[in-house]
Backbone bond lengths (Angstrom), bond angles and torsions (degrees), N, CA, C in turn:
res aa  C-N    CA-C-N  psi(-1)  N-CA   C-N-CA  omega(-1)  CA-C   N-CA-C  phi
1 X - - - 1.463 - - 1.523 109.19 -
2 X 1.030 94.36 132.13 2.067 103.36 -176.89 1.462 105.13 -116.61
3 X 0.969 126.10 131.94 1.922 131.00 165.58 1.083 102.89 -113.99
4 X 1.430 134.74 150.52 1.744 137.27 149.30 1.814 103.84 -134.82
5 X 0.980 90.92 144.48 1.759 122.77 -176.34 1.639 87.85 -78.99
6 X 1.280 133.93 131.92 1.318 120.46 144.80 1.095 111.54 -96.79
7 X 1.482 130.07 157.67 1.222 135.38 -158.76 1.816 113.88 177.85
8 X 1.118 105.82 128.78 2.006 93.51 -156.28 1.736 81.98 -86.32
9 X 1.260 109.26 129.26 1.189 114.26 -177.88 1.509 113.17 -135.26
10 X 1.440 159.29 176.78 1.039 157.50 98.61 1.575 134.88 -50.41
11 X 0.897 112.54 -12.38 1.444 106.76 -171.74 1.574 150.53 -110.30
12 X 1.715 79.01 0.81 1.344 115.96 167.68 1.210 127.21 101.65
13 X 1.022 127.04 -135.32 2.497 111.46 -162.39 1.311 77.21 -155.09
14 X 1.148 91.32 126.63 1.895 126.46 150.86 1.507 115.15 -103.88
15 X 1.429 122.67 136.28 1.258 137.34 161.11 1.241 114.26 -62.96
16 X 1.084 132.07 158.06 1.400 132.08 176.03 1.839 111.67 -156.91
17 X 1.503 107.62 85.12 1.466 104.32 -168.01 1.794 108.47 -106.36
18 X 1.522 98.26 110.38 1.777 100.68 -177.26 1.323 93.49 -152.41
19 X 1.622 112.66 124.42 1.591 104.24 167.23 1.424 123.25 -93.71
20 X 1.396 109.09 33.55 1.728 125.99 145.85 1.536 136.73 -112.95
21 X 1.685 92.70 93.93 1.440 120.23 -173.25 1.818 110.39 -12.86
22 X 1.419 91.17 -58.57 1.364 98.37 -162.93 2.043 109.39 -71.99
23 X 0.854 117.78 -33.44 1.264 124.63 166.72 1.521 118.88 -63.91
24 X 1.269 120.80 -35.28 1.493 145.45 -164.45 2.107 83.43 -72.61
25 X 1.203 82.78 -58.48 1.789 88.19 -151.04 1.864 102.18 -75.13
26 X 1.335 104.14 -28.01 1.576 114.87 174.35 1.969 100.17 -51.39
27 X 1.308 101.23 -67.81 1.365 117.62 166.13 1.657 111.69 -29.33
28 X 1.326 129.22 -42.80 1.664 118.74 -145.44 1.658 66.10 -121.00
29 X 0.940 146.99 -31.05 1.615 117.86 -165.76 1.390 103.75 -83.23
30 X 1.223 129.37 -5.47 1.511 138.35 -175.34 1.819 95.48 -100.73
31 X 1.042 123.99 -33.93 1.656 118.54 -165.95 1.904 98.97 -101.10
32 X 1.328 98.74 -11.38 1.424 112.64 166.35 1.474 117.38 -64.59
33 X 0.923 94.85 -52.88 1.780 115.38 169.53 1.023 124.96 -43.23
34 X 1.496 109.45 -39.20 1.413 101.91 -150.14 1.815 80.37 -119.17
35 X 1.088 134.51 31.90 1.621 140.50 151.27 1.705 103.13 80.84
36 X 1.450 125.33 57.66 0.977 135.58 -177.99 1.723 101.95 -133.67
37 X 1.309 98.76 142.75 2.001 103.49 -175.40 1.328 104.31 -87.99
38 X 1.550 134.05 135.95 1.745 122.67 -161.54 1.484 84.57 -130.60
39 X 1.826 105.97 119.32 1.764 105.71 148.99 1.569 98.90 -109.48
40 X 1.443 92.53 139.22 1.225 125.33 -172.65 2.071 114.27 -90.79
41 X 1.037 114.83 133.13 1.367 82.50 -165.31 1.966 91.20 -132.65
42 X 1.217 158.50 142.79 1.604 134.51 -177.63 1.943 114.69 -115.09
43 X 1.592 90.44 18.22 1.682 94.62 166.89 1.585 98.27 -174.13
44 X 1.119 103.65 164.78 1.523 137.55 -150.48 1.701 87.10 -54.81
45 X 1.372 119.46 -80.63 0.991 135.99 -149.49 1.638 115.39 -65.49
46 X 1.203 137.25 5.40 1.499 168.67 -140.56 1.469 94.53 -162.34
47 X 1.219 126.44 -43.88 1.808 118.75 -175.22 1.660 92.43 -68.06
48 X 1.389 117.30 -52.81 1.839 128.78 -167.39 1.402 84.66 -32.20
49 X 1.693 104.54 -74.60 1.635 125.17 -142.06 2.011 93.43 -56.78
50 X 0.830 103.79 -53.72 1.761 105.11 173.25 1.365 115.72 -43.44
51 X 1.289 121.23 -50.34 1.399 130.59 -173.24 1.501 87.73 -69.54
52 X 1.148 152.82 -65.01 1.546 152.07 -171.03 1.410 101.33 -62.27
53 X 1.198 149.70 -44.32 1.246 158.99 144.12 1.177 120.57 12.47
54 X 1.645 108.95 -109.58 1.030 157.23 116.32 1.505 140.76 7.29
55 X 1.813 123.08 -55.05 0.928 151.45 -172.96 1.376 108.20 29.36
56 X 1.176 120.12 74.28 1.761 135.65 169.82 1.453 100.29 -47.66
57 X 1.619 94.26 157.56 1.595 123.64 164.16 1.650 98.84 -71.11
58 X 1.296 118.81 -50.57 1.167 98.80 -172.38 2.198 105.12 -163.76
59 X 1.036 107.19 152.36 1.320 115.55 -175.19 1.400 128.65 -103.49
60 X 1.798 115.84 127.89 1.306 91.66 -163.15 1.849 83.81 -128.36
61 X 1.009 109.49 114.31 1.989 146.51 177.36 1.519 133.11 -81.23
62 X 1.640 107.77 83.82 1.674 88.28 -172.84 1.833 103.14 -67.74
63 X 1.599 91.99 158.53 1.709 85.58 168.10 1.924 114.36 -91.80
64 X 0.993 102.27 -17.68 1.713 83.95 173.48 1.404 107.50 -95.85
65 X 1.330 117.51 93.12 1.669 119.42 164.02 1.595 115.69 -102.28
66 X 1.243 117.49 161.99 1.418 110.23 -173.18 1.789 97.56 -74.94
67 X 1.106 88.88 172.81 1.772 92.70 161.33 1.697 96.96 91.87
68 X 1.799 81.92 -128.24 1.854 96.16 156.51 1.527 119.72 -85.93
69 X 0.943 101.11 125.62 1.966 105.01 176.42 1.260 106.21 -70.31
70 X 1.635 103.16 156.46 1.391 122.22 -162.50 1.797 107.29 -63.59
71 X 1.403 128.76 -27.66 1.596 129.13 165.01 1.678 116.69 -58.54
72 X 1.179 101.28 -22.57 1.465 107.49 162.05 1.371 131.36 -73.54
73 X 1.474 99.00 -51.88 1.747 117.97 -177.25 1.232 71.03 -60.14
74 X 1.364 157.85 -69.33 1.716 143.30 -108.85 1.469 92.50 -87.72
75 X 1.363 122.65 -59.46 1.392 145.06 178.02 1.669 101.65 -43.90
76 X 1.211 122.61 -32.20 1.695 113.66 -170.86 2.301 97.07 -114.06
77 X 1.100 118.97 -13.78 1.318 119.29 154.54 1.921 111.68 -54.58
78 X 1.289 90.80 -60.21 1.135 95.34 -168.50 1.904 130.83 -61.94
79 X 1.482 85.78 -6.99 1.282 100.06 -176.88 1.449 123.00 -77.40
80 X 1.106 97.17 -16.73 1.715 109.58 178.79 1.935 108.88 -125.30
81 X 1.295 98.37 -23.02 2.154 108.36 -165.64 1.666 107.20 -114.19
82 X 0.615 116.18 110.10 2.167 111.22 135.07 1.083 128.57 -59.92
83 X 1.106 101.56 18.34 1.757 94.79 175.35 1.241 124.33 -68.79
84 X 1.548 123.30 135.19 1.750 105.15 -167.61 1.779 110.73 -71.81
85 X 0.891 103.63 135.82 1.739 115.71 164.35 1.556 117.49 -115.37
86 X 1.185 108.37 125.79 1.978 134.98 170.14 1.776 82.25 -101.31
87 X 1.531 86.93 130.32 1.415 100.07 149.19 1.230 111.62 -142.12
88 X 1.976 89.99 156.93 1.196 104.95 -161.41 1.683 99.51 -95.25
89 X 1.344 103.81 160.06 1.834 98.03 -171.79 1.835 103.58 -156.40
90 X 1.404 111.33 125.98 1.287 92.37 159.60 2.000 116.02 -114.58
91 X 1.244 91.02 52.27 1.674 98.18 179.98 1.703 89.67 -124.37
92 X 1.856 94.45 133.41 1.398 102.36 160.60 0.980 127.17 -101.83
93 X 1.644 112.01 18.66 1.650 113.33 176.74 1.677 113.05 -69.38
94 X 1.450 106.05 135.71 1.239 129.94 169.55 1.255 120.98 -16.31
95 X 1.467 87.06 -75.75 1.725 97.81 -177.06 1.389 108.70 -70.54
96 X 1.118 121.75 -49.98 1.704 97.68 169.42 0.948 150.16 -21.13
97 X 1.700 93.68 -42.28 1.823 102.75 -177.32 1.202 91.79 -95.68
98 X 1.290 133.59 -48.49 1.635 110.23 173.04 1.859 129.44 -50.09
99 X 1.199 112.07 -27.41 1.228 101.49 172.31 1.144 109.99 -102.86
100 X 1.363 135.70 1.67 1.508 122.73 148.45 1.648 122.25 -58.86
101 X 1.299 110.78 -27.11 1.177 119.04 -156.56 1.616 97.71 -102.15
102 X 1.618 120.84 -20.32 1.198 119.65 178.16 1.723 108.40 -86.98
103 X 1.253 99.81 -10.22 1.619 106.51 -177.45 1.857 111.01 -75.33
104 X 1.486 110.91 -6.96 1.146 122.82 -149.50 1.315 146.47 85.31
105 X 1.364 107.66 29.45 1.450 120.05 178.88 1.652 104.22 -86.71
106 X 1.073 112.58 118.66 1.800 133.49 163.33 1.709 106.38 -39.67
107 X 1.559 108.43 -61.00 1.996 104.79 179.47 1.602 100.60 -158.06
108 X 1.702 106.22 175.84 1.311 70.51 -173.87 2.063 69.83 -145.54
109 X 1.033 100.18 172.76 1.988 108.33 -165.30 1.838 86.85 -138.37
110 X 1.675 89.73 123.07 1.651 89.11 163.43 1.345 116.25 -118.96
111 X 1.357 100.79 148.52 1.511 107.09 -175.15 1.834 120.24 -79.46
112 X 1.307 95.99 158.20 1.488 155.46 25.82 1.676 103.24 -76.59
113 X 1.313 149.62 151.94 0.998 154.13 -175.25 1.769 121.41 -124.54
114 X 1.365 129.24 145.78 1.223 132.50 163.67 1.995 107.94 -69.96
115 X 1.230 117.97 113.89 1.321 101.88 167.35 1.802 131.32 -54.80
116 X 1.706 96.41 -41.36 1.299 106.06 161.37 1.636 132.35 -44.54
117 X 1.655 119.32 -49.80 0.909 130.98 121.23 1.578 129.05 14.72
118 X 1.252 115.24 -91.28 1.706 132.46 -148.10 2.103 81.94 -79.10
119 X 1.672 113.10 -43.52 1.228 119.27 -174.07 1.722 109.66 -49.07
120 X 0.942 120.26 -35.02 0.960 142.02 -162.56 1.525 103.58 -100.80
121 X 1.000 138.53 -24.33 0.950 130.01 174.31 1.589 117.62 -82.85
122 X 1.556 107.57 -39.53 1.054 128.91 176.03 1.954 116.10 -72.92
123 X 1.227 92.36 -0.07 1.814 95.06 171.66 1.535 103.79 -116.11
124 X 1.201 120.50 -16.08 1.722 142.88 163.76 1.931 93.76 -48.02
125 X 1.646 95.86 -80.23 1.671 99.12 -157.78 1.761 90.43 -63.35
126 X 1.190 143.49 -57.87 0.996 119.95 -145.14 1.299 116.07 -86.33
127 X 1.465 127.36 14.84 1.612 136.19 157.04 1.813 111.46 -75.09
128 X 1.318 94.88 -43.08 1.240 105.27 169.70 1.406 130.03 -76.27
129 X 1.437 117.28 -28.29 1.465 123.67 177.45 2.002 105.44 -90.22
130 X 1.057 124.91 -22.75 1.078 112.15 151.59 1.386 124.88 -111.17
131 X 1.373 118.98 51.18 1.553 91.65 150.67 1.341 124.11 137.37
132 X 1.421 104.87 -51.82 1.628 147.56 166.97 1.995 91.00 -27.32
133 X 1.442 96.91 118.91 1.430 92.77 -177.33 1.497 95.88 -97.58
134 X 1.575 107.19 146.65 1.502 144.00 172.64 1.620 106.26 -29.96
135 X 1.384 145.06 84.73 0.953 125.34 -171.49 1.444 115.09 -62.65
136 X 1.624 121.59 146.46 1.435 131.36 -160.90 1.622 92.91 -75.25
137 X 1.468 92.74 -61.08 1.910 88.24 175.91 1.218 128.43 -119.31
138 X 1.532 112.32 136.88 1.232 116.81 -174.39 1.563 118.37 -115.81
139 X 1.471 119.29 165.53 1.409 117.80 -155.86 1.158 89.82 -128.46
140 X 1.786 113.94 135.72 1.296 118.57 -170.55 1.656 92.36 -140.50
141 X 1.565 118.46 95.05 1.620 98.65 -159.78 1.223 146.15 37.53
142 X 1.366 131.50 -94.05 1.432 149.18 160.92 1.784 110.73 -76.52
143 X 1.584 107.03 -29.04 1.590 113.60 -171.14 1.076 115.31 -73.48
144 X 1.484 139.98 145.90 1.237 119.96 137.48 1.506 100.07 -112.33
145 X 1.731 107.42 156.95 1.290 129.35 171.31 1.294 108.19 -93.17
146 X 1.444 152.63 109.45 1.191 131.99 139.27 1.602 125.03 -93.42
147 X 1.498 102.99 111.30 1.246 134.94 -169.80 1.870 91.57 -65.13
148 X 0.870 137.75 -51.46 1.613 142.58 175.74 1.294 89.31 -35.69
149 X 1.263 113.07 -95.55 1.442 127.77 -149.06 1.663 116.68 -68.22
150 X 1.601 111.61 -17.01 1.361 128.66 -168.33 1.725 118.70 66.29
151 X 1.616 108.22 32.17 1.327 119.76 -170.91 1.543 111.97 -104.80
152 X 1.571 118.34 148.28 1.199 105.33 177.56 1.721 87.46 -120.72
153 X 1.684 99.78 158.12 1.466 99.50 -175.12 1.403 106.23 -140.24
154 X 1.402 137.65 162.02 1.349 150.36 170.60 1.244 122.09 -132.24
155 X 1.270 112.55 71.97 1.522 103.36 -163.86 1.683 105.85 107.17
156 X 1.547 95.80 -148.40 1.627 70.60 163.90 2.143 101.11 -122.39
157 X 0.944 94.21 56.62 1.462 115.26 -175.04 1.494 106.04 -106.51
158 X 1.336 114.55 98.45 1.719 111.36 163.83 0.943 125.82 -75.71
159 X 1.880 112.13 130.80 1.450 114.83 -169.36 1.758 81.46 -109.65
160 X 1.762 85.18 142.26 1.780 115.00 169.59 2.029 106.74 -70.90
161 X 0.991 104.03 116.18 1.356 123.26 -174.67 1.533 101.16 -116.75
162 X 1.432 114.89 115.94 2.041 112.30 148.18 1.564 104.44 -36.57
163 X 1.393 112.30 158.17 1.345 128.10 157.33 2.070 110.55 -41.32
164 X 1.884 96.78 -57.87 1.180 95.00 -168.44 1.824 119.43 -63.65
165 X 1.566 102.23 -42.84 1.142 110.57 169.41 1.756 123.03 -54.83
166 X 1.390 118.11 -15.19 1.430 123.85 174.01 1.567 111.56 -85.44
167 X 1.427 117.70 -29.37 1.068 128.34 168.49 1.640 119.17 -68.91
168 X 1.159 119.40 -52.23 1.176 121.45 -167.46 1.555 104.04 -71.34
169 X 1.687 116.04 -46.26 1.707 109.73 169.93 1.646 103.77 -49.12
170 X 1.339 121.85 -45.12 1.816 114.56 -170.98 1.496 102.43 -27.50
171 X 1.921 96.13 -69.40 1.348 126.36 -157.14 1.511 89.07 -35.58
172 X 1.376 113.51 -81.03 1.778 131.18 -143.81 1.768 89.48 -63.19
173 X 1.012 135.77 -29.15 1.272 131.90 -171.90 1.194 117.31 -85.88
174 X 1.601 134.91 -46.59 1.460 127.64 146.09 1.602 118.23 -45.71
175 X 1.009 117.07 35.72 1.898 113.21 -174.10 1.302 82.89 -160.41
176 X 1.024 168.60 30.20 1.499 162.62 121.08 1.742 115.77 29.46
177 X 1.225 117.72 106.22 1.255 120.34 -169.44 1.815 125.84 65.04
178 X 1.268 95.37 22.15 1.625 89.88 -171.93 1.621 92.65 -121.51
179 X 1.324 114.52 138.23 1.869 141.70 -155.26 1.602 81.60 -85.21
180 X 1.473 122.22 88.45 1.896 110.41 157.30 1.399 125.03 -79.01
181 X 1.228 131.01 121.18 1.169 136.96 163.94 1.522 115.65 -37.49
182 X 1.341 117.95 154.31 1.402 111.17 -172.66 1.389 97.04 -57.21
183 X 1.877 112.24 -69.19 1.560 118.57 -153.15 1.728 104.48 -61.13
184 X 0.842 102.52 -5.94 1.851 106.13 177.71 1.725 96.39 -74.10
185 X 1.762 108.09 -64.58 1.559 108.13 175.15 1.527 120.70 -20.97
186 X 1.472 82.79 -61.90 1.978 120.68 -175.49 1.784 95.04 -47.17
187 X 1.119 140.24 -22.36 1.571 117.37 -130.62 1.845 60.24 -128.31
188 X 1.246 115.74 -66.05 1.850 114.49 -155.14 1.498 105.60 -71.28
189 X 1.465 135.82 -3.84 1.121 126.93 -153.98 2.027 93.94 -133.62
190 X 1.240 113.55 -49.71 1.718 130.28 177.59 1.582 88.42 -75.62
191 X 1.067 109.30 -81.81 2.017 120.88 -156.94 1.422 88.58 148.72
192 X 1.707 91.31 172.85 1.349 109.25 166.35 1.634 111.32 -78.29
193 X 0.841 146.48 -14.86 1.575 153.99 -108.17 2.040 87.72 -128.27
194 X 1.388 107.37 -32.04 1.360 114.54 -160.36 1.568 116.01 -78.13
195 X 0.994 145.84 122.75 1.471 134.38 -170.93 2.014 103.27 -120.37
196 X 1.278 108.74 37.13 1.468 92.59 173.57 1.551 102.10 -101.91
197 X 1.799 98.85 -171.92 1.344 97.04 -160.09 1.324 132.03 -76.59
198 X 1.183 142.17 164.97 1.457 122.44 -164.20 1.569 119.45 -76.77
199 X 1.682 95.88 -22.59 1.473 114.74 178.96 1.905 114.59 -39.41
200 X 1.592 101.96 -50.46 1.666 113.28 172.47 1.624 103.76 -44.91
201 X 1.358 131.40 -11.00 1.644 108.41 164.76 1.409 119.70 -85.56
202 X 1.721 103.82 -25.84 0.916 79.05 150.22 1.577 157.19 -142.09
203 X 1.699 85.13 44.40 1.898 92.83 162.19 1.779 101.59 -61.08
204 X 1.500 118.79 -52.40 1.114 112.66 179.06 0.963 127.72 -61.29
205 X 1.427 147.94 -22.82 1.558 138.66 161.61 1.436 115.61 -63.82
206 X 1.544 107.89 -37.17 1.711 107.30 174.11 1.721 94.09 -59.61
207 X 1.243 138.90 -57.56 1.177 111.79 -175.46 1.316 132.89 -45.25
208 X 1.095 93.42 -53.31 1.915 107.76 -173.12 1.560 102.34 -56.26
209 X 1.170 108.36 -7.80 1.460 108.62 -160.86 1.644 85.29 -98.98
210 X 1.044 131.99 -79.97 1.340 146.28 153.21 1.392 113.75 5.68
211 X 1.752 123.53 -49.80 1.168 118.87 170.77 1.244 124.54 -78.60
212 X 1.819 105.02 -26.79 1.759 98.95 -162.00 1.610 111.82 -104.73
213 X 1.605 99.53 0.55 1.323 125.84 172.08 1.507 104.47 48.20
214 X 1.251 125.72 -139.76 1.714 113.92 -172.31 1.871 130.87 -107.32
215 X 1.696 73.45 31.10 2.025 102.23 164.05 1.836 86.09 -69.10
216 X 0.938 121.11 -60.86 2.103 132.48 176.34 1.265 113.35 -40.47
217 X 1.387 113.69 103.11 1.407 111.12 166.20 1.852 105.14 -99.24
218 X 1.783 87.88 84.39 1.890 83.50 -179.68 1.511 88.04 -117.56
219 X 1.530 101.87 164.41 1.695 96.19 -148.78 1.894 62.22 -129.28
220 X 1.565 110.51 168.10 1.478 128.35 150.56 1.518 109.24 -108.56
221 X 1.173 120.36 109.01 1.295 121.46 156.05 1.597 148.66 -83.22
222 X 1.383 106.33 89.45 1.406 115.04 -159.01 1.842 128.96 -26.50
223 X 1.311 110.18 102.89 1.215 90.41 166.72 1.762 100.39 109.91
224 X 1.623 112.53 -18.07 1.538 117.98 -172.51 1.706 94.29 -110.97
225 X 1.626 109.20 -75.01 1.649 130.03 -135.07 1.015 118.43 176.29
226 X 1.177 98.06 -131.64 1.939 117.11 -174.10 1.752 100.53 -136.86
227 X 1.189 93.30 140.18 2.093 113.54 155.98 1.349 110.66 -116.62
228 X 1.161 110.37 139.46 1.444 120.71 166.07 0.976 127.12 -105.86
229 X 1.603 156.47 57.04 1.249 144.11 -144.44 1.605 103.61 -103.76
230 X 2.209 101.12 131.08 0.856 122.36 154.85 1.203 142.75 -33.47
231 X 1.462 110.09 -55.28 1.611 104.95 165.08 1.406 136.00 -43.75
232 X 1.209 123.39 162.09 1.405 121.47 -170.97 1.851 97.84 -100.68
């Protein structure tokens, strides 16, 4: 079963494959909003035919669907598309998210979820999946990042940063206000490839924190990660 919202939009059609109505439509009334065309699809095999359809900017995939599960649909998308896919998941098994993510999934949001959130995430991958060049410098409150030079600054005072610790501020600082999960940190900052413990984000955030002292507006968010918010 396929639904689409019409809606005169600019910005192009997103997939939306969940065979829970109410989540499905929570999802498209939020990407509705924000001037994007939503086909709705409530199992795998109807999500495919949409994705061939259609040809979205980008795909957003729960992994438990009846039928074929959403690591499948991802695995047979991918066989013909690049299109970015977030999936949605409420399994915290390991391998799941690793082989969702090795299947070619861009990110993946587990539920219960922020809609604001997933919106945001979904204007994240697709700056990055088309094109949008890496900004050299980035503004982290009091911080600046320069991605050129690999310098972090306070003022005009350079603070000595590890490699890893320069990396991991990049990460949290190109995502501006968005709550990252550790293993998300772990996956954009280590690789996917890495299996140590999640705890190492945060010996390393206490550092970074440690050096840039409270120029850093990095927040701990109970129960998720870390936020980084831009504002001063």
């Amino acid at each position: 079963m396929i639904r689409c919202h019409h809606v005169a939009v600019e910005k192009g059609t997103i997939v939306v494959i969940d065979d829970e109505p109410n989540i499905a439509e929570l999802v498209e009334l939020y990407l509705v909003r924000e001037g994007y065309r939503v086909r709705i699809a409530h199992d795998g095999e109807s999500g495919i035919e949409a994705v061939r359809e259609h040809r979205p900017r980008l795909v957003v995939l729960d992994v438990g669907l009846p039928g074929i599960d959403g690591l499948e649909v991802c695995r047979r998308i991918r066989a013909t598309s690049t299109v970015p896919v977030i999936f949605l998941t409420a399994r915290d098994g390991e391998i799941d998210r690793i082989l969702g993510l090795e299947l070619g999934g861009d990110d993946y949001v587990t539920k219960p979820f922020s809609p604001n959130e997933l919106v945001a995430r979904v204007k994240a991958i697709l700056r990055r999946s088309e094109g949008a060049p890496a900004a050299e410098l980035v503004q982290a409150g009091d911080v600046t990042i320069d991605a050129g030079r690999r310098e972090i600054r306070v003022g005009d005072e350079v603070v000595d940063l590890t490699t890893k610790e320069f990396d991991l501020l990049r990460f949290l600082a190109e995502r501006p206000g968005l709550a990252m999960s550790r293993q998300q940190i772990l996956d954009g900052v280590w690789g996917y490839d890495w299996f140590g413990d999640t705890r190492t984000v945060d010996v390393h955030i206490a550092q970074v924190r440690k050096k840039l002292g409270p120029a850093l507006h990095l927040t701990t968010v109970r129960g998720v990660g870390y936020r980084l918010d831009s504002a001063t």
